[in-house]
N, CA and C atoms as an extended XYZ file, in Angstrom:
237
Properties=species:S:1:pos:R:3:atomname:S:1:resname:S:1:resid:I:1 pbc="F F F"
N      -157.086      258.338      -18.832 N   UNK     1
C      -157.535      259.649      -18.455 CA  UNK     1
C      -158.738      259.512      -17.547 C   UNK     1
N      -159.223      260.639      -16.698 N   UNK     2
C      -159.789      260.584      -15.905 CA  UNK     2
C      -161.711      260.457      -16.528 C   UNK     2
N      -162.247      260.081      -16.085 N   UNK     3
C      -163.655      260.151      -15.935 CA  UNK     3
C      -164.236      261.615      -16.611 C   UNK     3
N      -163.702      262.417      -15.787 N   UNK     4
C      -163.808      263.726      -15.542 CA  UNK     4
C      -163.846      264.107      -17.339 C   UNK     4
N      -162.583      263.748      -18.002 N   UNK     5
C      -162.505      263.875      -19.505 CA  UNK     5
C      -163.030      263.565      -20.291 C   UNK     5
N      -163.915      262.396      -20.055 N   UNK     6
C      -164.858      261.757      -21.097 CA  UNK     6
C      -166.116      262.149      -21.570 C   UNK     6
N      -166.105      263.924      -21.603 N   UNK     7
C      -167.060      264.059      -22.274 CA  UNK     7
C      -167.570      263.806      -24.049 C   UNK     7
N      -168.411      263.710      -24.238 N   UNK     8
C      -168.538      263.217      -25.883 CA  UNK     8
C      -167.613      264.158      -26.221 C   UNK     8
N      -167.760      265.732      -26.102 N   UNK     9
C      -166.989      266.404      -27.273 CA  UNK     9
C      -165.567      265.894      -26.975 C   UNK     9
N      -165.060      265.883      -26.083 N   UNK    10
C      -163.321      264.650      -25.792 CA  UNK    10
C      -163.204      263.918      -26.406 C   UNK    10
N      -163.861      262.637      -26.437 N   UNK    11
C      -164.357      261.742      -27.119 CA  UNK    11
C      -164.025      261.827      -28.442 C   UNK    11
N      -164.624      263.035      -28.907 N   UNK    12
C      -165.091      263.167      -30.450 CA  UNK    12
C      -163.761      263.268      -30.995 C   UNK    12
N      -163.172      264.786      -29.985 N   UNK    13
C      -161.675      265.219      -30.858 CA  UNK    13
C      -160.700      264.193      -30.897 C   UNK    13
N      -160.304      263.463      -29.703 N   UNK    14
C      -159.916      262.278      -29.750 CA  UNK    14
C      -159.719      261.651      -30.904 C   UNK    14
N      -161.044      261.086      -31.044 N   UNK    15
C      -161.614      259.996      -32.292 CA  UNK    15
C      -160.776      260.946      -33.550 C   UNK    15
N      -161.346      262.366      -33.605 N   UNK    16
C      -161.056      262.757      -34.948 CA  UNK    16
C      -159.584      263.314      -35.274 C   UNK    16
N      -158.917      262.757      -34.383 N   UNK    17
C      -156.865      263.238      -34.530 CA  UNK    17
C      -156.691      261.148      -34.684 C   UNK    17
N      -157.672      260.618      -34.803 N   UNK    18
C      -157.206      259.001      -34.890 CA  UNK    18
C      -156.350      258.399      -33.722 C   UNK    18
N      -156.387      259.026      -32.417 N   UNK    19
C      -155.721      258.604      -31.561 CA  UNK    19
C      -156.152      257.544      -30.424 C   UNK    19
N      -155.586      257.135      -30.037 N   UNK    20
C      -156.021      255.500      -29.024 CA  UNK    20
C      -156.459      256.171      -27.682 C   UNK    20
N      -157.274      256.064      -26.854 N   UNK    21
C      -157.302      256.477      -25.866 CA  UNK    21
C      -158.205      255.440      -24.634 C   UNK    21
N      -157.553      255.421      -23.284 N   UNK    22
C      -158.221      254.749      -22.440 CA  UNK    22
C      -158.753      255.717      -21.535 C   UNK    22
N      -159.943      255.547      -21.389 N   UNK    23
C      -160.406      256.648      -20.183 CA  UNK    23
C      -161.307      255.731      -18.950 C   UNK    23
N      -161.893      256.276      -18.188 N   UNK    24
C      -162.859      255.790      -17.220 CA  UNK    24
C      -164.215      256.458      -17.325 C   UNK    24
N      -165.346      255.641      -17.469 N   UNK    25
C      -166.774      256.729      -17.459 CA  UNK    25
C      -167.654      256.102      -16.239 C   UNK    25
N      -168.353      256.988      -15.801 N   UNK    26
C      -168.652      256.718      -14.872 CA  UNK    26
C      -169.813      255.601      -14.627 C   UNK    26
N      -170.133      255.577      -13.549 N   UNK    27
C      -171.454      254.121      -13.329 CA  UNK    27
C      -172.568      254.543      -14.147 C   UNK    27
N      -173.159      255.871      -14.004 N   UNK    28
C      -174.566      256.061      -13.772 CA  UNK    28
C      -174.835      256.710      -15.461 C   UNK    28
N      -173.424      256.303      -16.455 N   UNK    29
C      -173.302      256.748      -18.132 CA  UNK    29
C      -174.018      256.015      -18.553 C   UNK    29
N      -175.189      256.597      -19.388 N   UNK    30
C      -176.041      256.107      -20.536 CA  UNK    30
C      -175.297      255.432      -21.454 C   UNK    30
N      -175.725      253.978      -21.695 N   UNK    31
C      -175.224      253.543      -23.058 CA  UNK    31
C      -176.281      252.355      -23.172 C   UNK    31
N      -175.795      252.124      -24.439 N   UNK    32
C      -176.995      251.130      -25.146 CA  UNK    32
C      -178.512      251.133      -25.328 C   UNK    32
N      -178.336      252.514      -25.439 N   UNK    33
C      -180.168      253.305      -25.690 CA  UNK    33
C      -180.820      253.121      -24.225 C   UNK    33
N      -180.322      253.753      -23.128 N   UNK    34
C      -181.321      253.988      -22.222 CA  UNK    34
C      -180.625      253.274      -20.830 C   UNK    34
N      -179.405      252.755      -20.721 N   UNK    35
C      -179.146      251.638      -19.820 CA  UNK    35
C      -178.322      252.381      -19.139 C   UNK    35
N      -178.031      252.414      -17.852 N   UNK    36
C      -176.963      252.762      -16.826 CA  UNK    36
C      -175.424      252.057      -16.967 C   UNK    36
N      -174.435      251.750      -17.195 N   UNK    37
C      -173.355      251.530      -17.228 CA  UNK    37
C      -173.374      249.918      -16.153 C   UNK    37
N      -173.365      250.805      -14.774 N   UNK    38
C      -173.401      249.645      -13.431 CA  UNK    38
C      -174.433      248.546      -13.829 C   UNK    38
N      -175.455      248.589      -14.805 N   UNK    39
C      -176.453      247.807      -14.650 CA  UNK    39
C      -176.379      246.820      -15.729 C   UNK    39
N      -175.059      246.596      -16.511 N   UNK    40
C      -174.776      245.874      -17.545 CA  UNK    40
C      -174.139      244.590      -17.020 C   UNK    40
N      -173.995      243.473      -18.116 N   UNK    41
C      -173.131      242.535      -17.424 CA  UNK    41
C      -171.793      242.850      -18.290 C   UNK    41
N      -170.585      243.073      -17.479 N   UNK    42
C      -169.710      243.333      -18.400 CA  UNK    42
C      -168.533      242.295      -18.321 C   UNK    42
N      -168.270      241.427      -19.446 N   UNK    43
C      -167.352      239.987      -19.629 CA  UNK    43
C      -165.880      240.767      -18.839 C   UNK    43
N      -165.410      239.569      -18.288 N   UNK    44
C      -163.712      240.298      -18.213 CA  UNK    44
C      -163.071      240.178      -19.251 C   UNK    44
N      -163.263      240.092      -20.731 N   UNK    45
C      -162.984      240.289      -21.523 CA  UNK    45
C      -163.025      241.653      -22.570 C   UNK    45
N      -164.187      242.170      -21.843 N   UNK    46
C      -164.504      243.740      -22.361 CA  UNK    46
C      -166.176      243.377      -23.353 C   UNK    46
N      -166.828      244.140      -23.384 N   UNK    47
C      -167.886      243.832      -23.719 CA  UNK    47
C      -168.178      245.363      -24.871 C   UNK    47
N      -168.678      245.152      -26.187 N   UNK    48
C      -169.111      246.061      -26.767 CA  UNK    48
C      -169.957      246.739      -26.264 C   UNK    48
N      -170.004      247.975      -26.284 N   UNK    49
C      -171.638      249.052      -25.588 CA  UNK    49
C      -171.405      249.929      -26.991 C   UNK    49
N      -172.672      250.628      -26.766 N   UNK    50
C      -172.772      251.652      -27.418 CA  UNK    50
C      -172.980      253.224      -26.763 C   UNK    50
N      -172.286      253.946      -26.695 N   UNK    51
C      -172.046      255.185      -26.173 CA  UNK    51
C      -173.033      256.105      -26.729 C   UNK    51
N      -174.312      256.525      -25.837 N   UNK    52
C      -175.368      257.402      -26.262 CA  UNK    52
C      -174.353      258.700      -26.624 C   UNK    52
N      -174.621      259.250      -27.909 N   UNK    53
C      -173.795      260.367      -28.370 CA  UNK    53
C      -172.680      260.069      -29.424 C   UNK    53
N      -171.871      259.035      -28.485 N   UNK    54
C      -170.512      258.808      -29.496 CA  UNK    54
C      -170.300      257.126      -30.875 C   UNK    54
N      -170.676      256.536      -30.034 N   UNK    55
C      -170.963      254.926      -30.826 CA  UNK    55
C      -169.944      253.901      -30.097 C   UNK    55
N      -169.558      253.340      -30.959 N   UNK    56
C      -169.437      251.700      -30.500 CA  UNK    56
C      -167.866      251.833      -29.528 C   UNK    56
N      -168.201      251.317      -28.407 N   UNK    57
C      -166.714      251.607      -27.774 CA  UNK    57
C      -166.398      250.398      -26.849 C   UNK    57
N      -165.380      249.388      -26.317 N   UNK    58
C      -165.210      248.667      -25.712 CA  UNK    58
C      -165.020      248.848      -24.072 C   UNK    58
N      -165.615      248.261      -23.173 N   UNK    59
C      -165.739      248.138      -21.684 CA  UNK    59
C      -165.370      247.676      -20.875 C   UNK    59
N      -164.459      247.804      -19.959 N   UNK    60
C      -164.077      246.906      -19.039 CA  UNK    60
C      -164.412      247.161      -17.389 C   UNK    60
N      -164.969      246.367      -17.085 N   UNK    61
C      -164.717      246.655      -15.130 CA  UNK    61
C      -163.431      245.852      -14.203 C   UNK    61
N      -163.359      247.099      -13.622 N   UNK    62
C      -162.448      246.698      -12.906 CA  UNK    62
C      -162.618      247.287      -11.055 C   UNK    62
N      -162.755      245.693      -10.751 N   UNK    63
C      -163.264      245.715       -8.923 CA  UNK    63
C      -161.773      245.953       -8.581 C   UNK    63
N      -161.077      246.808       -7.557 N   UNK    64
C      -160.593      247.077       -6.887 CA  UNK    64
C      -161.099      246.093       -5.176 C   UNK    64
N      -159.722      245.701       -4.487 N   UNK    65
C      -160.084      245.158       -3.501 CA  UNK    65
C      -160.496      245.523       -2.304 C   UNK    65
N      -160.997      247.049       -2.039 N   UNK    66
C      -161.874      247.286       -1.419 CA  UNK    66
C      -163.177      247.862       -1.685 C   UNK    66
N      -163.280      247.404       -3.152 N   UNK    67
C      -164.843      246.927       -3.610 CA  UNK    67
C      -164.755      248.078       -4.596 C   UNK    67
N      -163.921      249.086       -4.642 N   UNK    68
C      -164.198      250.554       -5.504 CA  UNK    68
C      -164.441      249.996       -7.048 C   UNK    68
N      -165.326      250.158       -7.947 N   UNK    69
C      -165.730      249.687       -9.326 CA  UNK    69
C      -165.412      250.958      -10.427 C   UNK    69
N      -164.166      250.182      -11.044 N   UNK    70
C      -164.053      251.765      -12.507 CA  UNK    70
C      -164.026      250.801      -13.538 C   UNK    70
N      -165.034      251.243      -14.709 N   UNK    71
C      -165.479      251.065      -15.722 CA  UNK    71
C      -164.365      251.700      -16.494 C   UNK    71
N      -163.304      250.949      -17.459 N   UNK    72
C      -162.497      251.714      -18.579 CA  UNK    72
C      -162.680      251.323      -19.582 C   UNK    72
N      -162.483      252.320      -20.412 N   UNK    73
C      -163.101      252.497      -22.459 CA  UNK    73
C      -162.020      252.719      -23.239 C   UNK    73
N      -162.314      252.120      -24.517 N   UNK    74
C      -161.445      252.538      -25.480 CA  UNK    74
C      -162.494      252.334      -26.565 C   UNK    74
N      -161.614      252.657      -27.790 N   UNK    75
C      -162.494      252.466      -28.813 CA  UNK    75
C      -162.550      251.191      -29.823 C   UNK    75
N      -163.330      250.972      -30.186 N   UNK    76
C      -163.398      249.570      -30.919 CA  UNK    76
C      -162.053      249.118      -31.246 C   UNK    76
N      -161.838      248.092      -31.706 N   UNK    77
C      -160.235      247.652      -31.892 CA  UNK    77
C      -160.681      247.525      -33.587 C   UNK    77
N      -161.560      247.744      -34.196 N   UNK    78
C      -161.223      248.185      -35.812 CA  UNK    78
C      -161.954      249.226      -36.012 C   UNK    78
N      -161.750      250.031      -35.753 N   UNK    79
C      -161.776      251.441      -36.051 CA  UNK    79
C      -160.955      251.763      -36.615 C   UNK    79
């Protein structure tokens, strides 16, 4: 789902129907108490963050080859 959707309350209802969801959040998203998204190092493996508002959610970047950068989320894998 789009960027656009990932607001916490999305997020939340999401979480609270127990459903899986991949979305995109944007660069300039608070997480990990105070940090910009773009300004993390994120493994190509996916890296734990913590989502100011929602909690623990998994990260991935993904460079596109003319440089475009989307950050995609899901939620912990034991949840």
């Amino acid at each position: 789902m789009d960027a656009w959707y990932s607001s916490l309350d999305n997020l939340k209802s999401i979480r609270s129907h127990g459903w899986v969801r991949v979305t995109t959040l944007r660069k300039n998203r608070i997480v990990n108490h105070n940090k910009q998204l773009n300004k993390l190092d994120i493994s190509e493996e996916g890296t734990l963050i913590h989502l100011r508002g929602y909690g623990w959610v998994t990260v991935f970047k993904f460079t596109a080859k003319n440089g475009r950068i989307d950050y995609m989320v899901t939620r912990v894998s034991h949840q």
